[in-house]
C-alpha positions in Angstrom: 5.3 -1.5 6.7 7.6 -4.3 7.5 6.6 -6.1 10.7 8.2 -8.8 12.3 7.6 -12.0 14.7 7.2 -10.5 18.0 5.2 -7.7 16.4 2.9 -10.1 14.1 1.0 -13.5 15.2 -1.3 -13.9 12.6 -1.4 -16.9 10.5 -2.5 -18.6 6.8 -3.5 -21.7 6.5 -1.1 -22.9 9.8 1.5 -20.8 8.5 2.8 -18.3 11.1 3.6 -14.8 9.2 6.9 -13.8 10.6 7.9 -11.0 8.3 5.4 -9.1 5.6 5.5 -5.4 3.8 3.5 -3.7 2.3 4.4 -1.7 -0.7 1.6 -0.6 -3.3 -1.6 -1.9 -3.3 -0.9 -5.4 -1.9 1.4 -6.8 1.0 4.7 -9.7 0.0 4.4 -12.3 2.8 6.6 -14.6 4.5 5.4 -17.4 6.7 6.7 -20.9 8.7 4.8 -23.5 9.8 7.6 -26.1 11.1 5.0 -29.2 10.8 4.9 -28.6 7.2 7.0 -30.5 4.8 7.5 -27.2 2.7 8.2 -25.4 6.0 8.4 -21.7 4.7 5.8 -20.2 2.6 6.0 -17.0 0.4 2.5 -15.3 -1.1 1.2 -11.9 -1.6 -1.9 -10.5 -0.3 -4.0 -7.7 -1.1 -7.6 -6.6 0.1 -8.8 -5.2 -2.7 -12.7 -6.8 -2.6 -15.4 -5.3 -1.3 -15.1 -6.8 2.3 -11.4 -5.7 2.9 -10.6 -8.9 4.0 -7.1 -10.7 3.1 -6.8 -12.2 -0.3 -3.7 -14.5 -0.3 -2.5 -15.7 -3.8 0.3 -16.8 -5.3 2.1 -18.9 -2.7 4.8 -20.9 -3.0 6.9 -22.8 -0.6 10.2 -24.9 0.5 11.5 -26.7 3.1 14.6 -24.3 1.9 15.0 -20.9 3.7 17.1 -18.8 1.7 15.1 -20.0 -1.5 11.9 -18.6 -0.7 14.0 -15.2 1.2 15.3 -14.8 -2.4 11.3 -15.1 -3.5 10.2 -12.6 -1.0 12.7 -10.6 -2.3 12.2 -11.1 -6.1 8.8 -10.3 -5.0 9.7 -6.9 -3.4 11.7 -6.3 -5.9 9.1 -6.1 -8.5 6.8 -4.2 -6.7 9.5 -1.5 -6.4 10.3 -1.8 -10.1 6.2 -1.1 -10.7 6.1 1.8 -8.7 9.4 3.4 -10.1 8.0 2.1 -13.8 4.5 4.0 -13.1 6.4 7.2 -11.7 8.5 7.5 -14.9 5.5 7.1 -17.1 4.1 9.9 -15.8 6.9 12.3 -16.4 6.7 14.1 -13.0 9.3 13.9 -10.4 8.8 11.9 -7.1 8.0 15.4 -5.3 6.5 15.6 -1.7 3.7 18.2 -1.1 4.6 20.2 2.1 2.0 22.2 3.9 2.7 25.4 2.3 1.5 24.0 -0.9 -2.4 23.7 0.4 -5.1 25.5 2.1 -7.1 23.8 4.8 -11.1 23.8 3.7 -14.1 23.0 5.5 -17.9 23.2 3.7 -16.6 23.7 0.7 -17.5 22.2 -2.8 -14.7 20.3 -4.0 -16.2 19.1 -7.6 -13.0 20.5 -9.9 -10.7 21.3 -7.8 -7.6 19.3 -6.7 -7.8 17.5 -3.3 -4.8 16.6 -1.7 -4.7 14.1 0.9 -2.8 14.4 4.6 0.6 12.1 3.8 0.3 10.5 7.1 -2.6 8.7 6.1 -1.2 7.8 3.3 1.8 4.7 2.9 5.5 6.0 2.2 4.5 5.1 -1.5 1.9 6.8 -2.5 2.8 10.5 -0.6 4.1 11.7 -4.5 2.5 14.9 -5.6 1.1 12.4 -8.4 -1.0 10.4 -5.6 -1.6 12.5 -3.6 -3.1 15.1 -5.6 -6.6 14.5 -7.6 -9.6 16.3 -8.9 -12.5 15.8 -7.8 -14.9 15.2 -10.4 -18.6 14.0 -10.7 -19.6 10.8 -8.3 -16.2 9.2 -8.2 -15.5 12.4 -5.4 -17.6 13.9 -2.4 -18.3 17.6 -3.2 -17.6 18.0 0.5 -15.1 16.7 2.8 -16.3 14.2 5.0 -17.2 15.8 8.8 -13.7 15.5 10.6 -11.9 14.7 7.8 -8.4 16.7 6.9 -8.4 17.8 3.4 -6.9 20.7 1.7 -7.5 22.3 -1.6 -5.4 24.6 -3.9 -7.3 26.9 -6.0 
C-alpha cells in the first residue's frame, strides 16, 4: 500500500516517513528529517517477530534526494523481481481464485483439505491461487475455522 505525507505521520528515529509500500513480507521506506545532515533516509521494515512491532533495517541516507528515490526504487524493484522469481519457480500461472472456485464452510474439519483465504484480507501480492491456497495439515492449521472467520474449502 503506498501511503503518502498527508496520509502518514509516523516517524524513525526523527525521521518523518513520507512515502512507504508494502510489497511481500516487509515494507521499502522513505523518510526526511530536515535537521539531519543526511536529510532523507531509505530502510525497509518488516514485523516479522513475535510482537509485530516494526523492525527497521538496512537504512541508508543522503542529503541527496533523487539518490536515495533511486534506492527506494532499486529497493522496490527487487522485491518485485522476488515475487515474480518465486512465482516462476513454481510453474503455475499468476491466476486469481474467484468465488465460484470455493465453497463456504462452517464446523467443518479442515485437516487435508485445501483452505483458501478471502483475497481482501490478503495484499495485492499474495491473492495468487499459489498463496492463497493451502492444506491444512497437522498443528501448523486449525481443523476448524476460527468463529467468524470467512474460509472456504474445495473438496
Amino acid at each position: 500500500m503506498a501511503q503518502n505525507k498527508q496520509q502518514n505521520n509516523r516517524t524513525i528515529e526523527g525521521y518523518e516517513i513520507i512515502h512507504s509500500i508494502q510489497l511481500d513480507d516487509g515494507e521499502v521506506i522513505f523518510a526526511d528529517n530536515p535537521a539531519a545532515d543526511a536529510r532523507y533516509m531509505v530502510c525497509d521494515c518488516a514485523w516479522d517477530n513475535p510482537f509485530g512491532v516494526d523492525i527497521h533495517s538496512n537504512a541508508v541516507g543522503s542529503a541527496d534526494y533523487f539518490e536515495m528515490m533511486k534506492e527506494f526504487a532499486h529497493r522496490l524493484s527487487g522485491r518485485v523481481a522476488a515475487i515474480a522469481a518465486e512465482r516462476e519457480a513454481r510453474g503455475i500461472p499468476f491466476q486469481t481464485l474467484t468465488a465460484d472456485d470455493c465453497q463456504p464452510v462452517k464446523d467443518v474439519d479442515l485437516e487435508g483439505r485445501v483452505v483458501v483465504l478471502n483475497p481482501q484480507s490478503l495484499a495485492p501480492e499474495f491473492r495468487s491461487s499459489i498463496i492463497r491456497s493451502r492444506s491444512a495439515q497437522g498443528d501448523s492449521a486449525p481443523a476448524r475455522p476460527p468463529e467468524g472467520a470467512r474460509c472456504s474449502a474445495r473438496t
